[in-house]
N, C-alpha and C positions, 0 to 999 in steps of 0.2 A: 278621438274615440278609440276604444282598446275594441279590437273585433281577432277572434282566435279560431285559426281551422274554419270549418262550415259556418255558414250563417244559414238559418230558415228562419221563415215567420209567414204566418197565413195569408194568402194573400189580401183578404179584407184589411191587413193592417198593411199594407202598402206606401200611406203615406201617415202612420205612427215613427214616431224617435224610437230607434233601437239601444235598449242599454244591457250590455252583457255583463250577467254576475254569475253565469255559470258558462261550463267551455264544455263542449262534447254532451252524452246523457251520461247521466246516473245509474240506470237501468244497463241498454244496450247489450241489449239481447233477442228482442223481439226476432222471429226467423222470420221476417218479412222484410228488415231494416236493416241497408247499408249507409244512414245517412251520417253517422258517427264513427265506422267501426273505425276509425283511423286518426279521430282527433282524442288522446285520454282526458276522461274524466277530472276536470278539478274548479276549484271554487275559484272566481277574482276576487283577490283583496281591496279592500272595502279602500285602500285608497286610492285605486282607480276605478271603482265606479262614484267615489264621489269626485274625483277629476272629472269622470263622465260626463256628470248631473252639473257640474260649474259649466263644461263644455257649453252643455244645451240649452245652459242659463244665459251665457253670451249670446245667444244668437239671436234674443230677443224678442220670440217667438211666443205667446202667449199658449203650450202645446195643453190641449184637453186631455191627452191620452200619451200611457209611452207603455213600450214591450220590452221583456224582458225576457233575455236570449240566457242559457239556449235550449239545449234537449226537456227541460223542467225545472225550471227554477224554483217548484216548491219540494225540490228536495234537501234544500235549506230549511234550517231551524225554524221556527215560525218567529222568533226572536230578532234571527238576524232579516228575516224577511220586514219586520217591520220597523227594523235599525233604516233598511233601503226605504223605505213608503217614509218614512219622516226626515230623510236626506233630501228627497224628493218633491218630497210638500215643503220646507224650508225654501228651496231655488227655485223652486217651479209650481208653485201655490194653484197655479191652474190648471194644474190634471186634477182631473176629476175618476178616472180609471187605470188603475195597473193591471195590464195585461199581460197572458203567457200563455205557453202550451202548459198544462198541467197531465198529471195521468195522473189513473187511479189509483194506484202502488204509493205516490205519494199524496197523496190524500188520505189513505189509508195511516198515517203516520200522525196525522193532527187530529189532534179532540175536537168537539161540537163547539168547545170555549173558543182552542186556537184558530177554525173556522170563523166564528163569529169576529175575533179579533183582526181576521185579515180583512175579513168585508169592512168594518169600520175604518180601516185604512186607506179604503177604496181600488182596493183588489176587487178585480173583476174582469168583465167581458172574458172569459178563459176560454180556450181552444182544448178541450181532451180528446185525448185518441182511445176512445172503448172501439171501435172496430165493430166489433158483433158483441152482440148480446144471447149469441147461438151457443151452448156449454161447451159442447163436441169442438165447434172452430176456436173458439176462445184460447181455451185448452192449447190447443193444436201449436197459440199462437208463442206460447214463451213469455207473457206480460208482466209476469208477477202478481197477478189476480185472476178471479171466480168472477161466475156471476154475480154468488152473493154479493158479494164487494162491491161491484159495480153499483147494484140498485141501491146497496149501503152508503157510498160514499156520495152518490151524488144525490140521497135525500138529505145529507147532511150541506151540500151545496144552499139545495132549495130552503132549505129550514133555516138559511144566510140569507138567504135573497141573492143569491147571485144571478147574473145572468150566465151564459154558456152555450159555445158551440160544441157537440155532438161530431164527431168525426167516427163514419161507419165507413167500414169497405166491401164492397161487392163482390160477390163471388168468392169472398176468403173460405167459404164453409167446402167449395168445391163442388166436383160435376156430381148432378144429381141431388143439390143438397139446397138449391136457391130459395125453393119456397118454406123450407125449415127455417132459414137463414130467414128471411121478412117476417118468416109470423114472429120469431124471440123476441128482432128489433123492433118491428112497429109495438109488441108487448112492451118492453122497457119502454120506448120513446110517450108511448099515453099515459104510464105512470107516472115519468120520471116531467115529461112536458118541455124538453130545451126548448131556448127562444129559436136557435137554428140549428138544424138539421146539414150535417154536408158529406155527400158520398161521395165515393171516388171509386173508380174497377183497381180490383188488386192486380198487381201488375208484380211478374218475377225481374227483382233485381239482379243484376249481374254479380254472383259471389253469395248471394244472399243463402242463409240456410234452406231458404223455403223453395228457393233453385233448385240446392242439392235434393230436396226429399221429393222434389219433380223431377227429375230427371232420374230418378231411383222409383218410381212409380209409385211413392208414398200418397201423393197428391195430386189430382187431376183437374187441371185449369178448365172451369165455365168458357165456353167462348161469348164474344163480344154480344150475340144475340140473348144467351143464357142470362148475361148479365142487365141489360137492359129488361126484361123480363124481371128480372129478380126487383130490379126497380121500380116497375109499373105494380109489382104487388105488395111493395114497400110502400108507396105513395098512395094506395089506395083503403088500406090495413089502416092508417094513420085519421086519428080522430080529432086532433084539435090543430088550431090554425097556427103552426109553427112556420117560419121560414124555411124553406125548402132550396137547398144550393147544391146543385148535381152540376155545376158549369165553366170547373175549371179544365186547363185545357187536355187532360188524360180522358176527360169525358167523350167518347163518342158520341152522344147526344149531348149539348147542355143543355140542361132544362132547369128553370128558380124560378122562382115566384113562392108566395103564402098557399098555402095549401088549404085555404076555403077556396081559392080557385084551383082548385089539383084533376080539374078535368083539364084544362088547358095543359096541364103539365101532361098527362096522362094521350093525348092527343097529337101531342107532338112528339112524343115517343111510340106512338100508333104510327104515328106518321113516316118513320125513320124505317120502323120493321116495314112497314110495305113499300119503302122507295131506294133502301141502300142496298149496295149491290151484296147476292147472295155470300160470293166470296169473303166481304166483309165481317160480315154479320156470322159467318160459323167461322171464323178465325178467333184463335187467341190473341190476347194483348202482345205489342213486342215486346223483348224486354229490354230492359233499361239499366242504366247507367249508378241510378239513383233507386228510391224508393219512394213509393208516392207520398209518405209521409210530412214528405218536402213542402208542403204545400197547400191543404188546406185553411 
């Protein structure tokens, strides 16, 4: 298998087939993300990932699902995207979903046709990173989109039937800013309805721009309690019964389940603010090596 620089993938795809057709992101600019700045941007040619797809055909494996690495793979053509999904359906007739991180910048790139075209091919289950749906943080963050966009591209998702995980961060909006931050997100999230839901605390990367504009007093990090907070009014703001995944391991509390039971979720983050030690709980996140992006 051809694996180049960084490797991520969510961790619910854990035990999915990795096949990489792109190397680094496209984007790679976000001020919160060091998880590419050092692998450049470029495409695989198409005949190693069809060496790939023969790879994972050897092994005999009857795979339901495989990912597709790395920063976005839909910022490929939608042409060449579906050259890969019928290499793939060819060797491996038993996937039933192609998955990836997708963002919104590239989504923003395909028409409602070329959409509808990927879903037919059984592109799906997609991981996007919107972050916030807060204007002020959004902005803040460097993405290459708006809110408009957001709510724009991913009714063009829903109007495919796709499925799709939601990846929000916490505390990106900053001190003083938590409950602005839940009301935008639980707004888009009722709209928009993803099948799951997953947060994670924003955490400063080491080198990250969003470093620099902290420690230049641009931006002022929520601490661990703030954010937790910010979550208890996200999870209670939210009206229909999505998946709810706050539980990998950057999570001070993890908390999942569906959120027609979101009192239990909501209780166990009660539970946290009245039992973890104060010191904790008014700290910042440390920072890190990486970007949490890695990860969900």
């Amino acid at each position: 298998m051809h694996y180049t620089g960084q490797v991520y993938r969510p961790p619910s795809e854990y035990d999915t087939p990795l096949l990489e057709v792109t190397i680094g992101c496209s984007h790679n600019k976000c001020n919160f993300c060091m998880m590419y700045k050092n692998t450049p941007f470029k495409i695989s040619p198409m005949e190693h990932i069809k060496e790939d797809i023969e790879e994972l055909q050897s092994c005999g494996v009857s795979f339901r699902k495989i990912y597709l690495l790395n920063g976005d793979p839909w910022c490929l053509p939608t042409q060449k995207l579906l050259e890969i999904a019928k290499l793939i359906h060819t060797h491996l007739p038993s996937v039933k979903s192609i998955s990836s991180y997708v963002s919104i910048k590239n989504i923003m790139g395909k028409s409602q046709e070329e959409i509808n075209e990927l879903r037919a091919a059984f592109y799906n289950d997609l991981h996007i990173g919107v972050e916030t749906a807060y204007a002020p943080a959004l902005d803040f963050l460097n993405k290459g989109c708006n809110c408009e966009d957001i709510y724009e591209q991913i009714h063009k998702l829903n109007r495919a039937k796709f499925r799709y995980n939601v990846l929000l961060m916490l505390g990106i909006a900053g001190k003083g800013n938590a409950e602005k931050n839940a009301e935008a997100n639980a707004k888009f999230l009722n709209e928009t309805k993803p099948r799951i839901i997953s947060v994670m605390p924003t955490t400063l990367a080491f080198g990250s721009e969003l470093e620099k504009l902290t420690d230049a007093g641009a931006f002022i990090e929520q601490t661990q309690l703030d954010m937790i907070l910010e979550e208890k009014m996200l999870i209670n703001s939210i009206n229909y019964n999505g998946y709810f995944y706050g539980g990998h391991n950057m999570n001070l509390v993890p908390v999942n389940g569906f959120l027609k039971d979101k009192q239990k979720l909501m209780t166990k983050l009660e539970h946290a603010i009245n039992t973890l030690d104060q010191e904790i709980l008014n700290s910042t996140r440390p920072r890190e090596s990486v970007s949490q992006d890695l990860a969900l």
